[in-house]
SEDRENSE-253459 format. One record per residue (C-alpha): residue in one letter; residue number from 1; x, y, z. Coordinates in nm, 2 decimals. Example, Ala and Ser with C-alpha at 12.3 -4.5 7.8 and 13.67 -1.06 7.14 Angstrom:
{r "a",1,{1.23,-0.45,0.78}}
{r "s",2,{1.37,-0.11,0.71}}
end
This chain:
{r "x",1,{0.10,-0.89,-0.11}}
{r "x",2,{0.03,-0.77,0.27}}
{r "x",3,{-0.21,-0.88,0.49}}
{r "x",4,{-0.44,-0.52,0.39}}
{r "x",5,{-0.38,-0.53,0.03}}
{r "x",6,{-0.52,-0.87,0.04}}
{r "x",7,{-0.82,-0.76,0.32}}
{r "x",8,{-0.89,-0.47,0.05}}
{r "x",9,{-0.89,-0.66,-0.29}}
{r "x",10,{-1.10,-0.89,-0.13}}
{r "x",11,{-1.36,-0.63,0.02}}
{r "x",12,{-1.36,-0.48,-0.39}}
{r "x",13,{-1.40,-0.80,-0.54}}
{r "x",14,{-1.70,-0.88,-0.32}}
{r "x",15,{-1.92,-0.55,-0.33}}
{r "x",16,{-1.91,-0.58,0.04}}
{r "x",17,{-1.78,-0.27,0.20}}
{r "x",18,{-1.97,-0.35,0.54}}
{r "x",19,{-1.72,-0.58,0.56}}
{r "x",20,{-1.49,-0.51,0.89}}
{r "x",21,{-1.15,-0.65,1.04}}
{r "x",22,{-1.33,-0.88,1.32}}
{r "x",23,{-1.47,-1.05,1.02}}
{r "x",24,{-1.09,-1.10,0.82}}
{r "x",25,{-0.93,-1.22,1.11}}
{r "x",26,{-1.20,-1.52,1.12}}
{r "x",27,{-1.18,-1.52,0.71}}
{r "x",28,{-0.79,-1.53,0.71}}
{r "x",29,{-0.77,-1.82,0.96}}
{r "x",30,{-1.01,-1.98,0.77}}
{r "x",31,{-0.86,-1.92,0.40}}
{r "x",32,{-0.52,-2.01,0.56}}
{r "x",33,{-0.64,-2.35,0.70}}
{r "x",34,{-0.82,-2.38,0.30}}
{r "x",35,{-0.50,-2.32,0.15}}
{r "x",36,{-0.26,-2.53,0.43}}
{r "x",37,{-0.54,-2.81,0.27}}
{r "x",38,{-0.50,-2.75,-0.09}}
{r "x",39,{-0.17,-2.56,-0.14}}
{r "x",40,{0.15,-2.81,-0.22}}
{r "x",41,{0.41,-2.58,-0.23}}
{r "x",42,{0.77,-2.47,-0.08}}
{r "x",43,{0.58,-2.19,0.08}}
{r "x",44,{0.41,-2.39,0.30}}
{r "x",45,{0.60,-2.67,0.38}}
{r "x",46,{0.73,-2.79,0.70}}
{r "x",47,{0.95,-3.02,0.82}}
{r "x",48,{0.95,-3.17,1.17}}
{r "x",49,{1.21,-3.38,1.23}}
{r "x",50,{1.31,-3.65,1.50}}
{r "x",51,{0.99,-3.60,1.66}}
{r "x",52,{0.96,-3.89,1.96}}
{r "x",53,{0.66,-4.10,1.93}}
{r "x",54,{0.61,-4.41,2.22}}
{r "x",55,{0.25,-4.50,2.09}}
{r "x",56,{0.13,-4.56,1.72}}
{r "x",57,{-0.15,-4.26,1.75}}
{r "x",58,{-0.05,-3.90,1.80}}
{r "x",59,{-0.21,-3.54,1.75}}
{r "x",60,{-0.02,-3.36,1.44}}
{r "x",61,{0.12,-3.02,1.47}}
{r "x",62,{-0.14,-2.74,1.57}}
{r "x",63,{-0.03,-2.53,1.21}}
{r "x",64,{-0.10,-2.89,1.03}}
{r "x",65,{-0.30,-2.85,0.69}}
{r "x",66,{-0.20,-3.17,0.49}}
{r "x",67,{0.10,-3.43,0.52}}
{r "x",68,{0.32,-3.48,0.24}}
{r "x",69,{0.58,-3.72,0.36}}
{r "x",70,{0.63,-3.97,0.72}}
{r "x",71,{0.92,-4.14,0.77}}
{r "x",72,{1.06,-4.35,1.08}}
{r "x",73,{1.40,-4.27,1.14}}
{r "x",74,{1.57,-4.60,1.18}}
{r "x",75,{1.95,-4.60,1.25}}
{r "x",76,{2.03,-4.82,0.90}}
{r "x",77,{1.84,-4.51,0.72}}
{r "x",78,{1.45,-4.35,0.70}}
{r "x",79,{1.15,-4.54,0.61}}
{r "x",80,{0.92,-4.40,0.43}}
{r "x",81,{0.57,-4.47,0.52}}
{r "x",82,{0.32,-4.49,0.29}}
{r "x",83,{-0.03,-4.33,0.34}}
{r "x",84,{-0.35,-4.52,0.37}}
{r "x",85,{-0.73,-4.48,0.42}}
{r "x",86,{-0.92,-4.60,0.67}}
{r "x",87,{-1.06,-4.91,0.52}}
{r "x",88,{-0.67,-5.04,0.48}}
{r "x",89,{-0.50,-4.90,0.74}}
{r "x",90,{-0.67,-5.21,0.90}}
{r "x",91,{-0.47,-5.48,0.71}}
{r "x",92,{-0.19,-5.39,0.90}}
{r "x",93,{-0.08,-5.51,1.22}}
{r "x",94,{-0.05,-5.28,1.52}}
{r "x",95,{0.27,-5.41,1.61}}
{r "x",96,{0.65,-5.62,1.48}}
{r "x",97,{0.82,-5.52,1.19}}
{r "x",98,{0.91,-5.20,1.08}}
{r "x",99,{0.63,-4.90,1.02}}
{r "x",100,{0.49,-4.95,0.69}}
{r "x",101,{0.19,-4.70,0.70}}
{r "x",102,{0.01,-4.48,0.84}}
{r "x",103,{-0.35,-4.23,0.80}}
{r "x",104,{-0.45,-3.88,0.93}}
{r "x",105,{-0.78,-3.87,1.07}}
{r "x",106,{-0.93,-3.62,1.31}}
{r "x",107,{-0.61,-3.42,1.33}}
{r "x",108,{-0.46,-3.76,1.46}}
{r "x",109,{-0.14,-3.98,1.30}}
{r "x",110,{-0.19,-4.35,1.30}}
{r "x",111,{0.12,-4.54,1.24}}
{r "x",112,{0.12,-4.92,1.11}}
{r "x",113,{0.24,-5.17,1.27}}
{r "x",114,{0.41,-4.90,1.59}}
{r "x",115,{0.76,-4.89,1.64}}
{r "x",116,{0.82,-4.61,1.93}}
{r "x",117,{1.10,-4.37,1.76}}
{r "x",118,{1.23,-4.10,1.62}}
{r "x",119,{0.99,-3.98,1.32}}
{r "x",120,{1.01,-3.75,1.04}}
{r "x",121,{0.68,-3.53,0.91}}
{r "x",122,{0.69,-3.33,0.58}}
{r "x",123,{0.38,-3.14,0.56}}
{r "x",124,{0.19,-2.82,0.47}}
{r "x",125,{0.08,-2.64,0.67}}
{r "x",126,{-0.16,-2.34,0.72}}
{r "x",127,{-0.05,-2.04,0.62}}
{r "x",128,{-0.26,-1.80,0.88}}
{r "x",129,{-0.23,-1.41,0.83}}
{r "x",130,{-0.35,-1.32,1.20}}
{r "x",131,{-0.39,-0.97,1.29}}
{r "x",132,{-0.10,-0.78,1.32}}
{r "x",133,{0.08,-1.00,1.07}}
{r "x",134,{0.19,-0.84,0.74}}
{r "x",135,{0.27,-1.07,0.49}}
{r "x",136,{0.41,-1.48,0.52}}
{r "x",137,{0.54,-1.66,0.17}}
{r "x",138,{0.24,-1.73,0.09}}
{r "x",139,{0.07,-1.42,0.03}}
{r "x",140,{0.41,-1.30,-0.13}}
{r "x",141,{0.47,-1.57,-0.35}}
{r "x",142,{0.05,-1.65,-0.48}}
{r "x",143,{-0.09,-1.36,-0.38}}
{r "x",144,{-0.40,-1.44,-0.59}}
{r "x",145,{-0.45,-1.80,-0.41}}
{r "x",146,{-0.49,-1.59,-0.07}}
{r "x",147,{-0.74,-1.39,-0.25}}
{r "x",148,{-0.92,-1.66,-0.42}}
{r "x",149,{-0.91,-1.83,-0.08}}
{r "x",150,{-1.09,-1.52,0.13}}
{r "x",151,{-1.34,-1.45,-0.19}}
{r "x",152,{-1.47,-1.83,-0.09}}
{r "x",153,{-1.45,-1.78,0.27}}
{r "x",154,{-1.66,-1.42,0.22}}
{r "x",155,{-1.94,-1.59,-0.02}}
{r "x",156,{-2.00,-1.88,0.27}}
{r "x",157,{-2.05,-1.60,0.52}}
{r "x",158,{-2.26,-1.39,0.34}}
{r "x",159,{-2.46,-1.71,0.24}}
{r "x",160,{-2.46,-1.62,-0.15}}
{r "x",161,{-2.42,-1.94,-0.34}}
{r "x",162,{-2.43,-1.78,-0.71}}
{r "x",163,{-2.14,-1.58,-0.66}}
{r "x",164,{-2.00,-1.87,-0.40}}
{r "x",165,{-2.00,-2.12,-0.66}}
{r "x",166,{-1.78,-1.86,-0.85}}
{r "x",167,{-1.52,-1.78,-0.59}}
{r "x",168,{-1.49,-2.16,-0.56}}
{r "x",169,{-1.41,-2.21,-0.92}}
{r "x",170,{-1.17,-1.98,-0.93}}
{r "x",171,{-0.98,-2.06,-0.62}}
{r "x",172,{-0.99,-2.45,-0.74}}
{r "x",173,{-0.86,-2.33,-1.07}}
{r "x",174,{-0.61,-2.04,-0.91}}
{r "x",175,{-0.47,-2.42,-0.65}}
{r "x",176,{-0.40,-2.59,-0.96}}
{r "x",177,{-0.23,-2.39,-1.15}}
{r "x",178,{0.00,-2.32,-0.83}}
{r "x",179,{0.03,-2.64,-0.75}}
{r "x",180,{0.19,-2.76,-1.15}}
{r "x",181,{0.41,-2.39,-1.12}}
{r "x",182,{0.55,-2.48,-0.80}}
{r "x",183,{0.59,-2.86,-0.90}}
{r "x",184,{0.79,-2.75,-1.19}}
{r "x",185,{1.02,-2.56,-0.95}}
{r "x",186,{1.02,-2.71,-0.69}}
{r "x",187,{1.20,-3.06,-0.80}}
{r "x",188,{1.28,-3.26,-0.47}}
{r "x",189,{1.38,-2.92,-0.27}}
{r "x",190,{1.39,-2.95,0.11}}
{r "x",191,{1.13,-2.82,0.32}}
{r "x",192,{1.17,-2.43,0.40}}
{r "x",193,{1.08,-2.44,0.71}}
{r "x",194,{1.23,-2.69,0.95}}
{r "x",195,{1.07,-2.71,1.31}}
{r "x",196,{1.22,-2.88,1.60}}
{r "x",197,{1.07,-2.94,1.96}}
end
């Protein structure tokens, strides 16, 4: 579905015809960054490979919505990190040894115990329909988590929590049944989109 099917779905759905452009752009970089969050699928996944780190905390990639895999590149093979909260990440050494894990906070990676090196990043990330932009995989593929997405994104603006706590519902409801449809197809498929820098 384009970027203005979507923009006029979403304006029906509501009842809010006052509803202008200005207002999608925010509301489709705001669903996008909902659904980057949420949405685990082929569509929106991103691989970044051999990217150099020399410290153990770095920013993650601006179009970053949720990580799915980190691995340090060693020569003998990748290690795959495993992902921790904050309360654990702590039991970990800084340094020596091999990375064993690492946490996402505040947009920033913090890798357990550091080895500077090549590292690997699988994630999802944020599928933003800015103006001008027609369509991405997204909006083609699950049309109706876009639209679920905006509905929630319109109902926050327009401060109405009945119909807010509806749009929420269904976009929770429209995430998960994406999420087991695209697991079942998706197997261990490669990220779509590789990135290099």
């Amino acid at each position: 579905m384009t970027r203005d099917e979507l923009e006029a779905l979403a304006i029906s759905y509501s009842h809010k015809p006052e509803l202008t452009s200005d207002l999608f752009d925010d509301f489709f970089a705001l669903a996008g960054s909902r659904i980057g969050r949420d949405l685990k699928s082929t569509e929106n996944e991103t691989a970044l490979l051999a990217e150099t780190y020399a410290t153990n905390l770095n920013a993650v990639p601006s179009d970053y919505g949720s990580m799915r895999a980190l691995e340090y590149a060693k020569s003998s093979g990748p290690v795959n990190l495993a992902s921790r909260d904050l309360a654990s990440i702590n039991d970990f050494r800084a340094s020596g040894g091999d990375p064993r894990v690492y946490l996402v906070r505040a947009r920033i990676i913090d890798i357990r115990p550091f080895v500077a090196g090549d590292y690997n990043l699988y994630y999802y990330h944020r599928p933003v329909l800015a103006a001008g932009d027609s369509s991405n995989a997204v909006s083609i593929t699950w049309p109706n988590v876009y639209l679920s997405a905006l509905l929630v994104e319109i109902q926050l603006w327009a401060q109405d929590q009945r119909n807010l706590e509806v749009a929420r519902g269904n976009y929770k409801s429209e995430i998960a049944e994406t999420n087991r449809e695209a697991s079942r197809s998706q197997g261990d498929k490669p990220a779509m989109r590789k990135v290099g820098r």
